[in-house]
Phi, psi and omega in degrees: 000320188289326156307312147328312192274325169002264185317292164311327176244045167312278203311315187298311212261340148318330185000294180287291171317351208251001176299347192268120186281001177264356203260135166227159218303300162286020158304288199323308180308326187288312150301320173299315189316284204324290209284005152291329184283327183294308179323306192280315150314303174321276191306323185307327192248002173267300148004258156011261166358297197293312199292307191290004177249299200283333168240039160053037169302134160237111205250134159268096179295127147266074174337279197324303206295318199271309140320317171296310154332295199273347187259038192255298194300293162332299202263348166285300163328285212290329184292326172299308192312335190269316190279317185302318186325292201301321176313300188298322188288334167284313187237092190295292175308346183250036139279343178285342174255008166271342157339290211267006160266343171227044159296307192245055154308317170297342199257300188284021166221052187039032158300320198262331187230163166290087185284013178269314168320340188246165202293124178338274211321303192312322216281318193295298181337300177351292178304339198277351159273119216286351175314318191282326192286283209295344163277327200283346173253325156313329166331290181256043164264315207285308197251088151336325169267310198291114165308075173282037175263036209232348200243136189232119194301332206267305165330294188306286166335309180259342149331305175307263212344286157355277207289315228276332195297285212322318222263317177287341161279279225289314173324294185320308153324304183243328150338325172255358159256027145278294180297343183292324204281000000 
C-alpha cells in the first residue's frame, strides 16, 4: 500500500518540478519508487531480524521463493500506484476512495487465514484477488512445509503489466495537460 499511495500522488506533489522541461513524469515516479523501496526493504529486514533474533527462530529460509514474493509485491504496487496516479489527476476525490476501498484488504487477501483451507469455489474467487498470490508465496519461502500452490507468480505479472502499460499510456498522454488545471 505505501508504494502504491506514493506512487499516485508522485506527479501532484511533483508539480513544481515536472515545470522544467528535462524532468519528466517518470522522474517523479522513479524516485518515490527508489526511496519507498529503499524505506520499505529497511524496515522489512530490520523487522525480519528482530523477530528471528528475539525468539531465537531457527528458520529454512528459501530466498528465491522470498524475493519472487517481493518482486511480485513490487510490480503489482507500481503498477496501481502509476494508473491511480493518472487517476487522481482527473479525479482528485478518488484518492479517499481507493482509501476506503482497500481497507479490508488485510482480511480478503489471506495474511490473517490460509486460502488453501477453503472449499475450490471460495479458494477460486479468492485467487482472483492478486494479494493472495503473493503472501501465500511469500508463505512459502518463509514456512518450509506450506504449499503455495493456488498462487501463480505469472498472474500477478501480467496483471502489473496490464494495469502498469494502461496507467503509463494514459499518464503519458496527458499528464501535462492534467498539471495545467
Amino acid at each position: 500500500m505505501a508504494i502504491s499511495n506514493d506512487l499516485s500522488r508522485a506527479v501532484r506533489f511533483s508539480k513544481p518540478l515536472l515545470q522544467y522541461p528535462a524532468i519528466a513524469f517518470i522522474d517523479a515516479l522513479i524516485a518515490r519508487l527508489v526511496l519507498n523501496l529503499v524505506t520499505q526493504g529497511l524496515v522489512m529486514t530490520l523487522v525480519f531480524i528482530l523477530i528471528v533474533n528475539i525468539f531465537d527462530l531457527s528458520l529454512i529460509v528459501n530466498w528465491s521463493q522470498i524475493f519472487l514474493g517481493v518482486a511480485m509485491l513490487i510490480a503489482l504496487s507500481v503498477a496501481i500506484g502509476v494508473l491511480n496516479c493518472y487517476i487522481i489527476l482527473v479525479v482528485p476525490l478518488w484518492e479517499q476512495i481507493w482509501s476506503i476501498l482497500t481497507r479490508p484488504l488485510l482480511i480478503i487477501s489471506g495474511v490473517l487465514f490460509l486460502p488453501e483451507s477453503f472449499s475450490q469455489p471460495t479458494l477460486g474467487v479468492l485467487m482472483l484477488n492478486p494479494i493472495c498470490h503473493f503472501v501465500g508465496v511469500l508463505r512459502s519461502g518463509i514456512y518450509s512445509t506450506y504449499d503455495a500452490s493456488a498462487s501463480s507468480p505469472l498472474y500477478v505479472f501480467a496483471l502489473a503489466l496490464f494495469i502498469g502499460t494502461i496507467g503509463m499510456i494514459l499518464l503519458s498522454r496527458n499528464y501535462k495537460a492534467l498539471l495545467l488545471k
